[in-house]
N, C-alpha and C positions, 0 to 999 in steps of 0.2 A: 515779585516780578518774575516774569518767563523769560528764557531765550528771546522767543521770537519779538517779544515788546521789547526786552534792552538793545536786539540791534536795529530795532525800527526806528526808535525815539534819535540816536542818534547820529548827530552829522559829520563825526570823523569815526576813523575805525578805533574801535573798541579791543585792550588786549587781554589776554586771557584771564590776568588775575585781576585786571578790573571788573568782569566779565562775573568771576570766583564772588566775587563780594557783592555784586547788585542782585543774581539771579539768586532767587530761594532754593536750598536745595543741595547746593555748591558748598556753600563757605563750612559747613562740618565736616565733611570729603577730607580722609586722607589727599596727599599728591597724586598718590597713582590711581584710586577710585574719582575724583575730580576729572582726570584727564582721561580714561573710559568715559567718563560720563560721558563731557564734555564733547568727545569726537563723535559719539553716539546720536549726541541730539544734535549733532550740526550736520551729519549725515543723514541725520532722519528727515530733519529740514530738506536737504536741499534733494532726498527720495519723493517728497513730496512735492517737488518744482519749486518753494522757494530756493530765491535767489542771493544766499550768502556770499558776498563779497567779503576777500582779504586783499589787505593791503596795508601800508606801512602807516602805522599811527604816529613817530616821530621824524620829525627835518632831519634829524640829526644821526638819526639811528635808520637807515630803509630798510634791512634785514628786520628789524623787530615788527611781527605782523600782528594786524587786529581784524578785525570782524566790524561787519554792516551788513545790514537789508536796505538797498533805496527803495523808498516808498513807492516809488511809479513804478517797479517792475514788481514790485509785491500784491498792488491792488487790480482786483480781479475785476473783468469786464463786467459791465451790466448782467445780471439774473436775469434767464427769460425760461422757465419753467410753463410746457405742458401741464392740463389738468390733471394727467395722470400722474404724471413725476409730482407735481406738488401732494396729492395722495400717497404716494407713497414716501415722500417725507412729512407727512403728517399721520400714518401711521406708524413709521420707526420711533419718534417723539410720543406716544402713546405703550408704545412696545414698553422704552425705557423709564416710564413714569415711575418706578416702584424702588429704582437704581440708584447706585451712587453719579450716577453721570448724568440725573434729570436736570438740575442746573443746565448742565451744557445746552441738552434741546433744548429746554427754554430758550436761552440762549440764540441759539440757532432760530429757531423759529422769527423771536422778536427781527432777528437782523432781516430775515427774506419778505417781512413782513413792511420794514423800514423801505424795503427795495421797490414795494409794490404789490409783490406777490400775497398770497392771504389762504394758506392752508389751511381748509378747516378742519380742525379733529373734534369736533364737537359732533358731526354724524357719522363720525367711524366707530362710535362705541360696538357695533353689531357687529362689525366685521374684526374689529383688532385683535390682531393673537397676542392676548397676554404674559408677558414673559416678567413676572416680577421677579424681586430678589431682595426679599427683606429679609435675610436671614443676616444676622449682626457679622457674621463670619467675611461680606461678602465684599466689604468696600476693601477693607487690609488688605485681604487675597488678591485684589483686585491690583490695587495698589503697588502689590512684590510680583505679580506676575510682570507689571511696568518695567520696574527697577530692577527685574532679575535678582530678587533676596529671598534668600534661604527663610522661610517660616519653622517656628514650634508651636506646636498644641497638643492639646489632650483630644483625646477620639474614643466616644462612645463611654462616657466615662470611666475610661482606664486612669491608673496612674505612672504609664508609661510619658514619655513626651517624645512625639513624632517629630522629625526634620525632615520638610519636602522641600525640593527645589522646583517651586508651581511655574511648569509649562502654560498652563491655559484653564479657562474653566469654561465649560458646557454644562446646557441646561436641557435633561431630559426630563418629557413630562410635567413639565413643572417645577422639576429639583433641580439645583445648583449642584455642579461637581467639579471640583478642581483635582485638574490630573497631572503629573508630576514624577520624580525621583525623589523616593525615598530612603534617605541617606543611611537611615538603621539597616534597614532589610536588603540593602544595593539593589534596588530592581523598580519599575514604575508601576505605581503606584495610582488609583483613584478615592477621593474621600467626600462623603456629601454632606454638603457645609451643612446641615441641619444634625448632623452627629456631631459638631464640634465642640465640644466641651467647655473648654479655655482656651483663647486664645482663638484664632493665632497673632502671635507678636514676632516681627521681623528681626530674623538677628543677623550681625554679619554686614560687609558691605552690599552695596549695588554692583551689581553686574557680575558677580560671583560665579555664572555657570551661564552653559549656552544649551537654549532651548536646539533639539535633533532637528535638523535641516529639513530631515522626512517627515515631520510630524503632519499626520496624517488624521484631524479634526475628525473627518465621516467614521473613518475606521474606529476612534475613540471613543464616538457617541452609540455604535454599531456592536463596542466591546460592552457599553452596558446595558443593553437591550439581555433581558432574562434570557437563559437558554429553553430549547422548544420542551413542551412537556413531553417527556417519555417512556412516566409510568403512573397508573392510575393505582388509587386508596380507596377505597369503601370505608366511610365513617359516615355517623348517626349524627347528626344537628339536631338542636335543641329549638322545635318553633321555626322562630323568625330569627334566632341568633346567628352568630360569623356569617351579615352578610358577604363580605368579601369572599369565600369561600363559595357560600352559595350562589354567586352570581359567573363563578367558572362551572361548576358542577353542573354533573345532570339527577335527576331523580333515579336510584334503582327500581330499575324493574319486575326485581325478585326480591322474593321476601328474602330477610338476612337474620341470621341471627343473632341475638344479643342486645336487641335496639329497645331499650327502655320507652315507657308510655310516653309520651310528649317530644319522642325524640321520630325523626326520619332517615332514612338511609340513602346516602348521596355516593356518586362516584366521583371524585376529585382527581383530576390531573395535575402533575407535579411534574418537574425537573429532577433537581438534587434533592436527594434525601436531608441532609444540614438543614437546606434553609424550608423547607416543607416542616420540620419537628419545632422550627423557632415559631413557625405562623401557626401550628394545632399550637405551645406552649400555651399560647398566649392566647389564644382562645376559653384556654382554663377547662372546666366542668361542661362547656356549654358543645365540646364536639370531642368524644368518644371516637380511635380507631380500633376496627375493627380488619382489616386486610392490608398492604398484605402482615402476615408476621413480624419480617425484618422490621419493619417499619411500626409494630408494634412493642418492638423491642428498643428501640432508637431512640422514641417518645418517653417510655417508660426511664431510662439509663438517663435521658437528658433533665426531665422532671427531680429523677435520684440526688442527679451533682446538685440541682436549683434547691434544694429543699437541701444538702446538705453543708451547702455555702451560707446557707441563711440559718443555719441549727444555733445559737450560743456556744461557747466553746464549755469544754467540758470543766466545771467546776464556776460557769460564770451565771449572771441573769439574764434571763431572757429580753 
């Protein structure tokens, strides 16, 4: 049972540690994380217009205060949705189909549905922006970004374990990102749920840290947009291989040399050097650089460590 249903259901006021034991959630709660909760969601409530009433739940005792919702100042007028508003809550329900929160639109839907109204998302397939989020990482995170709780995980298969205090999480592209304080490094921190290794598992209580007043969503989604490319690589592709590569590049237009039979000579624009020698690694055999130098050298050194991390150690089996 929630909050908002234990003070609906009842018809005198409800006191706090009655409160502790009916609502899920509560009764595990240290004293002082219960009574954070607690003020949290009654404030959160009545930020949202309902209307929590206190007032004295014993004859005998009037100082001792409890808690109600009356059902007539809680239930909302009649639904009367334009065509367009009901589209547009029929593609937010479409948005979240992929989510931990599709129950809810369901939800949602049935009830406006019950009211009259009749959102169709059966011919918004062409038009929905699909924002799914099946990444297993996503409902947890989801979950402690809620209850303000400290997470651990592994990332990118390290055997470090990270501890974020997750602000928020944004979806660019396509990817899930939750951004945060990360308690090891002191500094904030973004991680993409699809690098998550293990975990994360909530440790710690609720309510543990407070997300920055300023926090500033556009500006976070805006910090992980790639930086502009600022220097170009001459390297030979093999065919039809590294499309990704291929499809930023242009063809050279001078012969080059060193570009083996089967292979072609592109000009690739790149950012940072780092992450430009992770995308040639991993391309393998199939794209050769060729300019500039440094950048031939970067490649080369990065390959060195890969192949010496992966060597057997000396005296062992392969």
């Amino acid at each position: 049972m929630n909050l908002t249903i234990a003070l609906l259901t009842t018809r005198t006021f409800l006191p706090r540690e009655r409160l502790r034991a009916m609502v899920e959630g509560y009764a595990d709660l240290s004293d002082e994380a219960f009574g954070r909760m607690f003020e949290r969601d009654k404030d959160e409530l009545r930020r949202l217009g309902v209307p929590v009433q206190t007032g004295s739940f014993s004859a005998l005792f009037a100082d001792e205060l409890g808690y109600r919702i009356e059902r007539a100042d809680f239930e909302l007028p009649p639904v009367e949705l334009s065509a367009e508003e009901g589209a547009v809550l029929a593609v937010a329900a479409q948005v979240w189909q992929e989510a931990g929160v599709a129950s809810s639109t369901a939800q949602a839907l049935a009830k406006l549905r019950a009211d009259g109204e009749d959102p169709d998302t059966t011919r918004l397939a062409v038009v929905t922006p699909h924002i799914q989020a099946r990444e297993p990482a996503f409902e947890p995170l989801w979950q402690a970004v809620l209850a303000r709780r400290v997470v651990a995980f592994r990332y990118r298969g390290g055997t470090e374990e990270r501890r974020l205090e997750p602000w928020t999480l944004l979806c660019r592209r396509g990817a899930w990102y939750v951004v945060g304080w990360d308690q090891g490094r002191a500094a904030r921190r973004h991680f993409k749920l699809s690098r998550i290794t293990a975990g994360p598992d909530a440790v710690g209580e609720p309510e543990a840290y407070r997300v920055p007043d300023d926090l500033d969503a556009a500006a976070l989604l805006a910090a992980l947009e790639p930086s502009p490319a600022d220097a170009t690589a001459l390297v030979a592709i093999r065919g039809e291989r590294a499309p990704g590569l291929r499809r930023r590049a242009a063809l050279s237009g001078t012969v080059a040399d060193g570009v083996p039979a089967g292979y072609a000579a592109y000009l690739v624009p790149y950012a940072t050097e780092s992450g430009f020698v992770g995308e040639l690694a991993q391309a393998g055999p199939d794209v050769l650089v060729l300019q500039p130098p440094e950048l031939v050298d970067a490649l080369r050194d990065h390959l060195g460590g890969l192949i010496a991390a992966l060597a057997p150690a000396e005296g062992g089996r392969p």
